[in-house]
LUMZADREN-394491 format. One record per atom (N, C-alpha, C, O): atom name; x, y, z. Coordinates in nm, 2 decimals. Example, Ala and Ser with C-alpha at 12.3 -4.5 7.8 and 13.67 -1.06 7.14 Angstrom:
<nodes>
    a       c1       c2       c3
    N     1.32    -0.57     0.78
   CA     1.23    -0.45     0.78
    C     1.32    -0.33     0.78
    O     1.42    -0.33     0.85
    N     1.28    -0.22     0.71
   CA     1.37    -0.11     0.71
    C     1.29     0.00     0.79
    O     1.34     0.11     0.80
</nodes>
This chain:
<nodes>
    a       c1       c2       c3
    N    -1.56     4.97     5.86
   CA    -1.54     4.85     5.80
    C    -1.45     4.76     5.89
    O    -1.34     4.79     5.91
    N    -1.49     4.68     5.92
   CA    -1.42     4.53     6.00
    C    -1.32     4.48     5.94
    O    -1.35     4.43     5.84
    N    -1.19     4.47     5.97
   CA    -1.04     4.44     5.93
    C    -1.10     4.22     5.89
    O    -1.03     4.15     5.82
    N    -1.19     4.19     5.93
   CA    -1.24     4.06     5.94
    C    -1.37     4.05     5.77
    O    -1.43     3.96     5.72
    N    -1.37     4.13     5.76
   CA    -1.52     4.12     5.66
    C    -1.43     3.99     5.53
    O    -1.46     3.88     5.50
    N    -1.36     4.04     5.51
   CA    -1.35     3.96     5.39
    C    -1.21     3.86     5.42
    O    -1.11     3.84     5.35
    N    -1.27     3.79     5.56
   CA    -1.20     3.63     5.62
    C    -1.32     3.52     5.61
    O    -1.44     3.54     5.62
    N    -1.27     3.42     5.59
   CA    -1.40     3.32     5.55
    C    -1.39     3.23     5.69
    O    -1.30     3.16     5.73
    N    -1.51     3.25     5.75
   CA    -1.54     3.22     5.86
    C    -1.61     3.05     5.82
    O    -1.60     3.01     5.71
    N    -1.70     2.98     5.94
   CA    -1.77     2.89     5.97
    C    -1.81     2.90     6.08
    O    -1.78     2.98     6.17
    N    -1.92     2.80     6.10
   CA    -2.00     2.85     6.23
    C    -2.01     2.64     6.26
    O    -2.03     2.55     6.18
    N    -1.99     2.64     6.42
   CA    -2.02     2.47     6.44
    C    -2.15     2.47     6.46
    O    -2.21     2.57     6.50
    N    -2.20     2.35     6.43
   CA    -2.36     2.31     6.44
    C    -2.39     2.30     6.63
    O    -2.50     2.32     6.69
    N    -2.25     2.26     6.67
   CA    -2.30     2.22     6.80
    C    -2.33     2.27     6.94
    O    -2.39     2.22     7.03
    N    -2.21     2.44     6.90
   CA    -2.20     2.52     6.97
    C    -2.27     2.66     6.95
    O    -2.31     2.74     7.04
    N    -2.27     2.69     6.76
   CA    -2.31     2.80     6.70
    C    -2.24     2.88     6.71
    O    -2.29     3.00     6.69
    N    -2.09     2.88     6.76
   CA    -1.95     3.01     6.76
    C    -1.91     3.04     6.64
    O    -1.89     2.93     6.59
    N    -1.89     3.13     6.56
   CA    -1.80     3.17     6.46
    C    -1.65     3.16     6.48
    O    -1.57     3.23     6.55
    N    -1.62     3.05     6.39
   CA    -1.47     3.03     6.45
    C    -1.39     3.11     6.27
    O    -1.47     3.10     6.18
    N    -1.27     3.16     6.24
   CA    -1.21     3.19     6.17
    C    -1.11     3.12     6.12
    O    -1.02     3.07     6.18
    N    -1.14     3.10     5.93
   CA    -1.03     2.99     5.87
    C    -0.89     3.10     5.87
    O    -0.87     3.22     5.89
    N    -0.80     2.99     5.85
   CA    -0.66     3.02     5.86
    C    -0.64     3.10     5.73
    O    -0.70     3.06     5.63
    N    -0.56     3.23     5.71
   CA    -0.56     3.31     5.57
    C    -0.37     3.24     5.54
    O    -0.27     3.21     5.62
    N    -0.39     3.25     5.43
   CA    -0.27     3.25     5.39
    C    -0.21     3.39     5.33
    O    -0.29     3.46     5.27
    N    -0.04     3.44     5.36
   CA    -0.07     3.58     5.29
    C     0.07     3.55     5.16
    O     0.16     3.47     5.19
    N     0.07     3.60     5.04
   CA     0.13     3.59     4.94
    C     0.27     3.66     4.97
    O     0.27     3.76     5.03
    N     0.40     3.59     4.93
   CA     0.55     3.64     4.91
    C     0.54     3.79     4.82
    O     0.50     3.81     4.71
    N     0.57     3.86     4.89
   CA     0.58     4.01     4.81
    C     0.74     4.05     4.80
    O     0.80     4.12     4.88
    N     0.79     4.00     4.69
   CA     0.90     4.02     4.66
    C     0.93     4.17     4.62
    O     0.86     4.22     4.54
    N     1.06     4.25     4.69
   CA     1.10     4.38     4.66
    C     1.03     4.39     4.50
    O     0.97     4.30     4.43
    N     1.08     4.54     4.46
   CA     0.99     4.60     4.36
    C     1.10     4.75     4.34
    O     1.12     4.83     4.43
    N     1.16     4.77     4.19
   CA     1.22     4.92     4.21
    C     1.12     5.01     4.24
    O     1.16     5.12     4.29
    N     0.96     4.97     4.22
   CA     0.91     5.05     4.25
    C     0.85     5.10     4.39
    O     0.78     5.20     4.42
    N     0.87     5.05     4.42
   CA     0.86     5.03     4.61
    C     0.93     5.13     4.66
    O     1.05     5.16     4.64
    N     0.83     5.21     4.73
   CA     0.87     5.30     4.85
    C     0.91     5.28     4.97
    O     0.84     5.23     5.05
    N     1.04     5.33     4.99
   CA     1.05     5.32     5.16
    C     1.06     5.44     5.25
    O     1.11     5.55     5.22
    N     1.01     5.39     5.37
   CA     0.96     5.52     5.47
    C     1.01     5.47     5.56
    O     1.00     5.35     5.60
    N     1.09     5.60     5.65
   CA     1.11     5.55     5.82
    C     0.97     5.53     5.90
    O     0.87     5.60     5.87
    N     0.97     5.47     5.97
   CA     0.87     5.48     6.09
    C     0.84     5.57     6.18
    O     0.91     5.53     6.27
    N     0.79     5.65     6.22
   CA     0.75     5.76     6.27
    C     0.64     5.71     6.42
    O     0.56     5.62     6.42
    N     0.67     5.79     6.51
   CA     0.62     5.79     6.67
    C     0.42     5.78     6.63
    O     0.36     5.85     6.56
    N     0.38     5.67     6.70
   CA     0.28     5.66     6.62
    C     0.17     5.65     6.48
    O     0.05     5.67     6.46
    N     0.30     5.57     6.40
   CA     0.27     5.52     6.29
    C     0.20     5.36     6.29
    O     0.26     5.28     6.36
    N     0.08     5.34     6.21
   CA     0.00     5.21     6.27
    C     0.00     5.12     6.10
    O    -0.02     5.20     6.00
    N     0.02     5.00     6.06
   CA     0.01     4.96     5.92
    C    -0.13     5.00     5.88
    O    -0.16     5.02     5.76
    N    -0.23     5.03     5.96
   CA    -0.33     5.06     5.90
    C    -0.36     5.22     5.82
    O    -0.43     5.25     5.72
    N    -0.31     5.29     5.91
   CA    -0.31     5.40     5.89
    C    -0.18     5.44     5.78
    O    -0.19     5.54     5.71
    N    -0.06     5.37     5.76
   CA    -0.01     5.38     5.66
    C    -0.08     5.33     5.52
    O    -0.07     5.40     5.42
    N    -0.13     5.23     5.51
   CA    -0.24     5.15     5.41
    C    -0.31     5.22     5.39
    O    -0.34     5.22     5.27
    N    -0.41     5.36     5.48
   CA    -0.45     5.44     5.42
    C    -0.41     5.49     5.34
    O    -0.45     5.47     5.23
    N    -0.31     5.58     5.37
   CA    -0.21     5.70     5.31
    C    -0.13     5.65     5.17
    O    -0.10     5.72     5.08
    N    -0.10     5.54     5.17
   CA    -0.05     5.49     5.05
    C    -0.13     5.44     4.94
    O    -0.11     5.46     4.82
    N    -0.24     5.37     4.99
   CA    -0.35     5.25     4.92
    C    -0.47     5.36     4.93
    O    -0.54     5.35     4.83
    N    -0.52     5.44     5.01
   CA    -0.65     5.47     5.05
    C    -0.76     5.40     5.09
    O    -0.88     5.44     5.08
    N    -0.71     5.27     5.14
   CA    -0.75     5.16     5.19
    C    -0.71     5.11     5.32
    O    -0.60     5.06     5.30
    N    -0.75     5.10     5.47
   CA    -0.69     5.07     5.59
    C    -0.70     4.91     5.58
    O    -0.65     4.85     5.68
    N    -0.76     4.83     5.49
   CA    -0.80     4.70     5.52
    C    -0.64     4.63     5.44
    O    -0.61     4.51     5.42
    N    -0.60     4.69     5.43
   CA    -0.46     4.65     5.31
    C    -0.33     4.68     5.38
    O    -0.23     4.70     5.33
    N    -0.35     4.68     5.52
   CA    -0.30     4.70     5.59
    C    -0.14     4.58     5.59
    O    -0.02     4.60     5.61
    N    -0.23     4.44     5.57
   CA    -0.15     4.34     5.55
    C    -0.01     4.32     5.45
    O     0.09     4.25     5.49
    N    -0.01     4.37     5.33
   CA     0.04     4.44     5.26
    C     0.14     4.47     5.29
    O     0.24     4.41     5.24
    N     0.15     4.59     5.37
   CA     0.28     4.61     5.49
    C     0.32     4.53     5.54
    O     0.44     4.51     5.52
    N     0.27     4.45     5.63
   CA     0.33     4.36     5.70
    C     0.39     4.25     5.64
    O     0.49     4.19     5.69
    N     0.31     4.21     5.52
   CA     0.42     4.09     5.43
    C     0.50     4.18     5.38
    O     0.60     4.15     5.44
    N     0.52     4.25     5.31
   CA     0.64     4.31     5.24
    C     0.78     4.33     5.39
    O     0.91     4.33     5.38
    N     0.70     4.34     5.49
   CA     0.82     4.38     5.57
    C     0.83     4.23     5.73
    O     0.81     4.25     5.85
    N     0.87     4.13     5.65
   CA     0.88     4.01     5.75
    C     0.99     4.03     5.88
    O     1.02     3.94     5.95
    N     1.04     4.17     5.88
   CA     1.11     4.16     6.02
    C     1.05     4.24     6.09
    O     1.12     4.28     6.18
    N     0.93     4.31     6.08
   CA     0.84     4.39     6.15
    C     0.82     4.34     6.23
    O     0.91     4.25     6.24
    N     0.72     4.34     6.36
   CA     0.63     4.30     6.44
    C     0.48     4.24     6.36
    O     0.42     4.34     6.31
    N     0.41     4.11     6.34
   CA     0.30     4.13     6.25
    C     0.18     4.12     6.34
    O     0.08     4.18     6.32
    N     0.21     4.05     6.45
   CA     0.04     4.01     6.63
    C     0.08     4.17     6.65
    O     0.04     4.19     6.77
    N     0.15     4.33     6.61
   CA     0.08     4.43     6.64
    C     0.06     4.54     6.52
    O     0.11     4.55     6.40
    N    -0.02     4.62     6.57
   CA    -0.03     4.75     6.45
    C     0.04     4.82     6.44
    O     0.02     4.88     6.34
    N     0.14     4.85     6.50
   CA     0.25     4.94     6.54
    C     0.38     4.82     6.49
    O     0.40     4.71     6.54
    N     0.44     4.90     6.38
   CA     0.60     4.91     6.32
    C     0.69     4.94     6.45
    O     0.63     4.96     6.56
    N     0.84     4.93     6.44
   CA     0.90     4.97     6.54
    C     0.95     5.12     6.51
    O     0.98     5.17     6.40
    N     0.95     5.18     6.63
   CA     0.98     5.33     6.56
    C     1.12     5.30     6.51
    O     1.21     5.22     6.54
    N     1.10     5.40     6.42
   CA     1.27     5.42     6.36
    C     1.31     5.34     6.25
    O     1.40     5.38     6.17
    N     1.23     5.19     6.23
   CA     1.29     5.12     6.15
    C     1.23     5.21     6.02
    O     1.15     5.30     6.01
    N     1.33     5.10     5.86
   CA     1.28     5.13     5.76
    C     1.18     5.04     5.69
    O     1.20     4.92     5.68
    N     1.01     5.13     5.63
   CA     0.97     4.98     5.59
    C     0.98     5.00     5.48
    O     1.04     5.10     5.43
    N     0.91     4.90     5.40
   CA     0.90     4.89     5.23
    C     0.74     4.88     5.22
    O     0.67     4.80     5.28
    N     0.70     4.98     5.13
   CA     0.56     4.99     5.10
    C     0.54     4.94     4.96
    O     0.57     5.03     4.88
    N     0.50     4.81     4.90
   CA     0.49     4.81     4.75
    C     0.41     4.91     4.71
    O     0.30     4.94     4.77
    N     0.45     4.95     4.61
   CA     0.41     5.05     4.54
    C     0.26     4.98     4.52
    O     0.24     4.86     4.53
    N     0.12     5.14     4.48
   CA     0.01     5.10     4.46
    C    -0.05     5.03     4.31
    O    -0.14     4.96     4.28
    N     0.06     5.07     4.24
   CA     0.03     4.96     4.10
    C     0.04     4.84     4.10
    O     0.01     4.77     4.00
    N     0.12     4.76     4.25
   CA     0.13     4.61     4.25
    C     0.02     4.59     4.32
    O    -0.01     4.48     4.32
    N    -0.09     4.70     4.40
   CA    -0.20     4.66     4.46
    C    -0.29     4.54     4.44
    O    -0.32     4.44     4.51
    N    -0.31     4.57     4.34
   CA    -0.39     4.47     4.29
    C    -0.36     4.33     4.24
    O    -0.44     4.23     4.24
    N    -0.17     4.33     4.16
   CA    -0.21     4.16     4.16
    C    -0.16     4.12     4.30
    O    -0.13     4.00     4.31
    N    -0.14     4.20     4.41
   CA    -0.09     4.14     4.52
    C    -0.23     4.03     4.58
    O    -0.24     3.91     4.63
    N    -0.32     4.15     4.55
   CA    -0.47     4.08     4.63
    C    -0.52     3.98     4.53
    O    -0.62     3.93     4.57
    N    -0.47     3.94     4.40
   CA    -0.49     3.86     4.31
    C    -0.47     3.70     4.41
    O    -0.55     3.61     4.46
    N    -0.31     3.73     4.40
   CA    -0.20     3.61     4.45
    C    -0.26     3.61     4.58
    O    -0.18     3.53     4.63
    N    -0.34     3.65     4.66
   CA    -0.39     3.67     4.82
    C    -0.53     3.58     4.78
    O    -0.55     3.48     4.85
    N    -0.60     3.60     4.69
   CA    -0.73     3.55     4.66
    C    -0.67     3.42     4.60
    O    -0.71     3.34     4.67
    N    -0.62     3.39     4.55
   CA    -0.57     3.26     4.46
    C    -0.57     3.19     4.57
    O    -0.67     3.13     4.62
    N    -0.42     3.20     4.65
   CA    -0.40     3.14     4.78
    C    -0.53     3.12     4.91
    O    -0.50     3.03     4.99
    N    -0.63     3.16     4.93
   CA    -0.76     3.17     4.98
    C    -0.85     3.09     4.87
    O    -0.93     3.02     4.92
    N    -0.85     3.10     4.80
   CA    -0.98     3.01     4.76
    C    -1.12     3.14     4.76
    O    -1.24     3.13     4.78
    N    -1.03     3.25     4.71
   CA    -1.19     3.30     4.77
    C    -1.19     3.36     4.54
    O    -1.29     3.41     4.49
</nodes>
């Protein structure tokens, strides 16, 4: 599954490139229920998004909950601590993601 499938593209009449709209991502405010994990040698948001969500596309998730990360890579910094919202906020997080999108 393409980390892109569910971004809302357009295509120009003049050239026929698929260019990609701007996403907006939702404030994920801490949570008691929120897990936190050190970062580990080879740990990627996607592959955490697995393991937590059972979802690698939710990968984003991580990265808003943790705005002093790195977000242009997949790779956390080793060692730091992140915050994983818990999987019961899953869903209205992608609510407040879809609201903000228009989708």
């Amino acid at each position: 599954m393409s980390r892109y499938n569910r971004v809302p593209a357009i295509t120009s009449k003049e050239d026929k490139k698929r260019r990609y709209i701007n996403i907006k991502y939702p404030l994920i405010s801490p949570s008691p229920s929120d897990i936190y994990v050190y970062v580990g040698q080879g740990d990627r948001y996607d592959t955490l998004a697995s393991s937590y969500y059972s979802d690698s596309s939710l990968w984003w998730i991580i990265t808003q909950a943790n705005p002093n990360q790195p977000f242009d890579s997949l790779y956390p910094n080793v060692g730091a601590q992140l915050r994983i919202p818990s999987s019961n906020r899953v869903s209205s997080i992608i609510s407040s993601y879809e609201l903000l999108n228009g989708f």
